[in-house]
VOZAKOL-697890 format. One record per residue: residue in one letter; x, y, z of N, C-alpha, C in turn. Coordinates in pm, 1 decimal, padded with zeros to 6 digits. Atoms other than C-alpha are relative to their C-alpha. Example, Ala and Ser with C-alpha at 12.3 -4.5 7.8 and 13.67 -1.06 7.14 Angstrom:
A, 00089.0, -00119.0, 00000.0, 01230.0, -00450.0, 00780.0, 00090.0, 00120.0, 00000.0;
S, -00082.0, -00119.0, -00006.0, 01367.0, -00106.0, 00714.0, -00077.0, 00109.0, 00073.0;
//
This chain:
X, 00019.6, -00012.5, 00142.7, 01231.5, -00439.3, 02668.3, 00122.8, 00067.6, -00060.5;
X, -00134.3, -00107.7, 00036.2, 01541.2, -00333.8, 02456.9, -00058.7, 00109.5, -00057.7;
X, 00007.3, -00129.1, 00077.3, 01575.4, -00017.5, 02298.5, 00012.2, 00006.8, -00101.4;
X, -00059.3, 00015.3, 00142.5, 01529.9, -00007.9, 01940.7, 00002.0, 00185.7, -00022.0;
X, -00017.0, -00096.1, 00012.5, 01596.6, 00328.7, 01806.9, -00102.6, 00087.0, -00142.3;
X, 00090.6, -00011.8, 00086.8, 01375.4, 00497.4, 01523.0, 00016.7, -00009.9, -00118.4;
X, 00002.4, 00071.7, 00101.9, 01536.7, 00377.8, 01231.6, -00029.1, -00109.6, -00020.7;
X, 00016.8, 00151.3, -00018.3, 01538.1, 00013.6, 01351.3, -00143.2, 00041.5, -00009.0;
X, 00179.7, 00009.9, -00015.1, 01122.5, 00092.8, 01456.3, -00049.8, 00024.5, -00099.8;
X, 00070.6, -00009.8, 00104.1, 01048.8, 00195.3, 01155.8, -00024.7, -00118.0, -00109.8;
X, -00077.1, 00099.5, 00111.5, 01248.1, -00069.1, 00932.1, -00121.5, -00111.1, 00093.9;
X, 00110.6, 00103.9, -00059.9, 01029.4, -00322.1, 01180.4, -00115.3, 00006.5, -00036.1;
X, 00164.5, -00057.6, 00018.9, 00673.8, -00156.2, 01136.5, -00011.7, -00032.7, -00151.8;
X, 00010.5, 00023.3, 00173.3, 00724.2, -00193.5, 00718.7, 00052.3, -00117.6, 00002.8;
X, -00048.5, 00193.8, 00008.0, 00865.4, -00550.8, 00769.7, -00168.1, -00087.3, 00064.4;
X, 00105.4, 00023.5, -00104.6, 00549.5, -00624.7, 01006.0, -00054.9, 00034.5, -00124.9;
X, 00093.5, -00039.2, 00104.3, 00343.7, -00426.2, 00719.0, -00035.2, -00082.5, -00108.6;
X, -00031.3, 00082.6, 00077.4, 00466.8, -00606.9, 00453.8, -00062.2, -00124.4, 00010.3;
X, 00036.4, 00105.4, -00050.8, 00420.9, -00917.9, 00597.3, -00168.4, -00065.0, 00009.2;
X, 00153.9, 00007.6, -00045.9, 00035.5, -00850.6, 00689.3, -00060.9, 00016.6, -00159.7;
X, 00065.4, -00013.6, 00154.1, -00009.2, -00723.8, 00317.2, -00002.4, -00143.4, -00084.9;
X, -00014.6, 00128.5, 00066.2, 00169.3, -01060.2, 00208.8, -00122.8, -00094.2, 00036.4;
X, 00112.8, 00114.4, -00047.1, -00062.9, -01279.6, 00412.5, -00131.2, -00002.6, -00041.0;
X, 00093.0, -00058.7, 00071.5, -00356.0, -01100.3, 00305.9, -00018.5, -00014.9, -00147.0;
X, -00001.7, -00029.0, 00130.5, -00258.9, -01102.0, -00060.2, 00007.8, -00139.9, -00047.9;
X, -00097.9, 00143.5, 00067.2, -00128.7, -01468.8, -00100.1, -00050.5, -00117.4, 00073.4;
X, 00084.8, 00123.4, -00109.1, -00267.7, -01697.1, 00222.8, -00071.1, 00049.3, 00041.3;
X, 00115.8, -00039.3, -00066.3, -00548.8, -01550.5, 00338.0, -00121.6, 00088.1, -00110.7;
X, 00035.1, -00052.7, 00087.4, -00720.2, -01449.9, 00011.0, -00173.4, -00007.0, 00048.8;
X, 00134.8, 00041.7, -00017.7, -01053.9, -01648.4, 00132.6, -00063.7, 00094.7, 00108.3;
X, 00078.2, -00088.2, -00066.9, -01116.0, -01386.0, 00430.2, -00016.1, 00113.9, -00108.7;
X, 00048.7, -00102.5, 00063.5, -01329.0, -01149.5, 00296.6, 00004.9, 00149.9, 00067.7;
X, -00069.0, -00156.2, -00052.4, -01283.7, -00748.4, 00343.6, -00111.8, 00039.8, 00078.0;
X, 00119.4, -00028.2, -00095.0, -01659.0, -00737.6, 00505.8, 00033.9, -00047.3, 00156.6;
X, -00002.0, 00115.2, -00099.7, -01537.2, -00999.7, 00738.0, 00133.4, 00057.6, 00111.2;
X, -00090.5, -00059.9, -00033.1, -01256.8, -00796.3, 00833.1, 00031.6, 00131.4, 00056.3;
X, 00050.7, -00132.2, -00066.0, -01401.3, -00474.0, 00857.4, -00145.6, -00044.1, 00160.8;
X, 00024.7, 00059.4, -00090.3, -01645.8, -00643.9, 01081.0, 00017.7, -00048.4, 00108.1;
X, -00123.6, 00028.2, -00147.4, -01398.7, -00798.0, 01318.4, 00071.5, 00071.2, 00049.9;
X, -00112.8, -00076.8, -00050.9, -01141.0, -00578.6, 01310.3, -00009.8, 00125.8, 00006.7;
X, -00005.0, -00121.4, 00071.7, -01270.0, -00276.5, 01180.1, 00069.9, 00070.4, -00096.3;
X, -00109.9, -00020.1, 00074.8, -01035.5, -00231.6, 00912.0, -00009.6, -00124.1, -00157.9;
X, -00029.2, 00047.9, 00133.4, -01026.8, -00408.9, 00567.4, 00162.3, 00037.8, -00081.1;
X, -00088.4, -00005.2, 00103.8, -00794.5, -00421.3, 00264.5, 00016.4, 00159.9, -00061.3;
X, -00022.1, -00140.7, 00032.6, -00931.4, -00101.1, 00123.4, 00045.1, 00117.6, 00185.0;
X, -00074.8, -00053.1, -00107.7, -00866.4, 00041.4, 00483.5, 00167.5, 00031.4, 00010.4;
X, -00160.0, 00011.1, 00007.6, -00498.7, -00039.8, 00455.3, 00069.4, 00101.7, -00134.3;
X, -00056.1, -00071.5, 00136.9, -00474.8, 00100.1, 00088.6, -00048.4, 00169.5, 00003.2;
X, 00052.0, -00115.3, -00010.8, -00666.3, 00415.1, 00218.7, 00107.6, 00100.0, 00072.9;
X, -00132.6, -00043.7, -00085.3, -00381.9, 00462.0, 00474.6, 00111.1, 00033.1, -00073.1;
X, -00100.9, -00003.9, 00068.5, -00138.5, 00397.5, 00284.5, 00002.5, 00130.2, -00126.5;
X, -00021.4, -00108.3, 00111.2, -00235.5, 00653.1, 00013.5, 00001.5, 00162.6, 00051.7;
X, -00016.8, -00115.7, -00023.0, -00268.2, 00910.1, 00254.6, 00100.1, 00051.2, 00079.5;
X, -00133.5, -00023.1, -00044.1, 00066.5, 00846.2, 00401.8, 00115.4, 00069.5, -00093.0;
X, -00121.3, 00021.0, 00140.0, 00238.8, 00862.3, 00032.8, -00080.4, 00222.8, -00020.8;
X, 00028.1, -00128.3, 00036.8, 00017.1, 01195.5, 00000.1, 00068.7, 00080.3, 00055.7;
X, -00008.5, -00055.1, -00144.4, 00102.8, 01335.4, 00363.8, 00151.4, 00065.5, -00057.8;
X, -00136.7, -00066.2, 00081.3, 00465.7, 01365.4, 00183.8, 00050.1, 00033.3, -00086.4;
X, 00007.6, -00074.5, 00111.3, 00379.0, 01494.7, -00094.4, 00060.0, -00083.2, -00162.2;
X, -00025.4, 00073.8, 00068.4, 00374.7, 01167.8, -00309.5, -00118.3, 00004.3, -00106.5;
X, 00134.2, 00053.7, 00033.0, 00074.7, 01126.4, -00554.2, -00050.1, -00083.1, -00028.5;
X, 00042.3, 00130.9, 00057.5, -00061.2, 00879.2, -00549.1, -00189.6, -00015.9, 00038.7;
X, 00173.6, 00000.7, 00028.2, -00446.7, 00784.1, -00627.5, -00052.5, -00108.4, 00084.1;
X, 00022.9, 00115.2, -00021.0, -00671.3, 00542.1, -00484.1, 00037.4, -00183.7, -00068.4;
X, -00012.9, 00101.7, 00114.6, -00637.6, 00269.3, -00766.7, 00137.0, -00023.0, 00053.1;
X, -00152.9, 00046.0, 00008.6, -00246.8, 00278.7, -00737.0, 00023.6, -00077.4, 00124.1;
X, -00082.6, 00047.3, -00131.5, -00241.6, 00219.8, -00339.6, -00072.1, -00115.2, 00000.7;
X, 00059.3, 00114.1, 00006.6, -00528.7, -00032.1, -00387.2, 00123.3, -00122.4, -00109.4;
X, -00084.6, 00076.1, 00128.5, -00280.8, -00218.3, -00638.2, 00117.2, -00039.2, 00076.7;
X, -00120.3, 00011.1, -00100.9, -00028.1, -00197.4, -00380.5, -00059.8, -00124.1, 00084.9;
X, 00068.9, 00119.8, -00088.0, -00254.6, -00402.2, -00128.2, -00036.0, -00100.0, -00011.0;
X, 00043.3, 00145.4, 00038.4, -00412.6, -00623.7, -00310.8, 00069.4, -00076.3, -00104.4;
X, -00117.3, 00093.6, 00107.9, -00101.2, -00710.5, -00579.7, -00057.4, -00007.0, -00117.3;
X, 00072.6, 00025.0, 00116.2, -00301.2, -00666.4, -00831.5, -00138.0, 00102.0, -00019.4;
X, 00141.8, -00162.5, 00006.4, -00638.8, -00368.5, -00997.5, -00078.2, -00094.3, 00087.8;
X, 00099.8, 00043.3, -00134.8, -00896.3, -00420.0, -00713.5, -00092.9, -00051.0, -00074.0;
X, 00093.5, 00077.4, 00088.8, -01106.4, -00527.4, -01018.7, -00025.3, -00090.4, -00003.4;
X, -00091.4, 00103.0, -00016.6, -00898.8, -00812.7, -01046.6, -00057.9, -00066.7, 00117.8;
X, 00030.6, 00019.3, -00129.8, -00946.1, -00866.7, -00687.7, -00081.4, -00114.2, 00019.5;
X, 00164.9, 00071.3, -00001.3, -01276.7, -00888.8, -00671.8, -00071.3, -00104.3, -00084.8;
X, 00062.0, 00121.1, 00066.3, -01361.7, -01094.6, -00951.3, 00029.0, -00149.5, 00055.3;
X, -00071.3, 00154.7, -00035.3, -01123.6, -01385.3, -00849.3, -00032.0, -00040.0, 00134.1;
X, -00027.9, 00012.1, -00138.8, -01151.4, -01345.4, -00433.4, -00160.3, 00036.1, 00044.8;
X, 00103.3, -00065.6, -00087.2, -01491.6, -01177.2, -00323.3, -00111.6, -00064.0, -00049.3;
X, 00186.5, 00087.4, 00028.2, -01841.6, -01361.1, -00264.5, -00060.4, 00081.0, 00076.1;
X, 00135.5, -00093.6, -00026.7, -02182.9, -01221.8, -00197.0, -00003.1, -00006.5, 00151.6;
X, 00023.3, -00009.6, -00134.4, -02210.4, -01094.0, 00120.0, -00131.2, -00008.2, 00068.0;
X, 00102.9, 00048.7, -00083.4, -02489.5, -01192.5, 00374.9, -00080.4, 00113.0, 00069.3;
X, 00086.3, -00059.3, -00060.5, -02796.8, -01031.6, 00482.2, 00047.8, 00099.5, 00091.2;
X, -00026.3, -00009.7, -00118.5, -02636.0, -01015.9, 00812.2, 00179.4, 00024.3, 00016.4;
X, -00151.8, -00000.5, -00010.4, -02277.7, -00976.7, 00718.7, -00016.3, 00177.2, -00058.1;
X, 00034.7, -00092.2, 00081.5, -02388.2, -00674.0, 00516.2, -00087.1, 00119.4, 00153.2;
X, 00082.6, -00048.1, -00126.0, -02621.6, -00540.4, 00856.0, 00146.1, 00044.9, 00096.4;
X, -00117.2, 00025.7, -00111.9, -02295.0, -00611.4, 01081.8, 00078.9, 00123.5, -00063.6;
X, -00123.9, -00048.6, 00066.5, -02053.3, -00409.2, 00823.9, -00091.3, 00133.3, -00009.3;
X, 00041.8, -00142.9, -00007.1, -02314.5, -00071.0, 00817.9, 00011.6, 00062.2, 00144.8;
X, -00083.6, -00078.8, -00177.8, -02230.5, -00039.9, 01207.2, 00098.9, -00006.6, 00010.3;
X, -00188.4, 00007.7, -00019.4, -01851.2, -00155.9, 01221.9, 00054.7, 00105.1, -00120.4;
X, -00066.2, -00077.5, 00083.2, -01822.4, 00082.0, 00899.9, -00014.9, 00145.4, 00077.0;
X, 00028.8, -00134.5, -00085.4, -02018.0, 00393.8, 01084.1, 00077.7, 00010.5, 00155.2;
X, -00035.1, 00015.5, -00141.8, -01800.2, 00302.1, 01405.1, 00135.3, 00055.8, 00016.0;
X, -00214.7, -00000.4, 00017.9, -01436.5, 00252.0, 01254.7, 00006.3, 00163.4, -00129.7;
X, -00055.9, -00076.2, 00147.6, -01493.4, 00465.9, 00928.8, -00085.7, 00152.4, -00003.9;
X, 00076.6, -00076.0, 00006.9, -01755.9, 00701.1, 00919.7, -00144.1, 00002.0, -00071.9;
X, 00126.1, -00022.6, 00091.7, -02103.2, 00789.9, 00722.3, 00001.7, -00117.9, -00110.4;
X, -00077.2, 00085.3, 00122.8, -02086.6, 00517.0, 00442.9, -00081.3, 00075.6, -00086.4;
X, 00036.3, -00103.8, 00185.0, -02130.4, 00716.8, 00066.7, -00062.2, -00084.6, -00035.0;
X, 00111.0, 00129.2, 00070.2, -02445.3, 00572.0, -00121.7, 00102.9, 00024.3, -00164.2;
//
C-alpha cells in the first residue's frame, strides 16, 4: 500500500466525502433516509449531524439547519417536500431498532 501522508489523507477523505454527499444529493435522491438508516445505520441527517459537530469541535458555529443545507443542497424542508415518501409500517418498525442501535434513545 503506498504511503500517503496526512495532508494527501485528508484532501482524499473530503474528495471521497464530497463525492458521497454529491451522489446522495443529485443521483440517488430516490433512496430514502429511513432506508439508509436502516441499512447502513446512518442517513443524510446523520452526515449533517457529523458534520456540524466537526465545524463546532473547531470552534465554527454552525447550527443544525446550516449543516443540513450543506447535505442535502438545499433547507431540509425543501428536501422533504420534493424527495421523501411515507414510510412503511415496517420500514418505520426496522428504523426504531437501527436508530436505538446506531443513534441512541429516539426524542418523541
Amino acid at each position: 500500500m503506498a504511503q500517503i501522508d496526512d495532508q494527501t489523507r485528508t484532501e482524499l477523505e473530503a474528495a471521497a466525502f464530497r463525492t458521497l454527499i454529491h451522489h446522495l444529493m443529485e443521483k440517488r435522491t430516490d433512496v430514502q433516509n429511513i432506508d439508509l438508516m436502516n441499512l447502513g445505520g446512518f442517513c443524510r441527517n446523520c452526515l449533517s449531524r457529523w458534520y456540524q459537530e466537526a465545524a463546532n469541535a473547531r470552534g465554527i458555529e454552525m447550527g443544525k439547519d446550516e449543516a443540513r443545507e450543506i447535505v442535502y443542497g438545499m433547507p431540509y424542508a425543501d428536501w422533504v417536500a420534493q424527495n421523501q415518501t411515507e414510510a412503511s409500517a415496517q420500514q418505520k418498525a426496522d428504523f426504531a431498532m437501527s436508530f436505538a442501535q446506531n443513534v441512541g434513545t429516539p426524542k418523541e
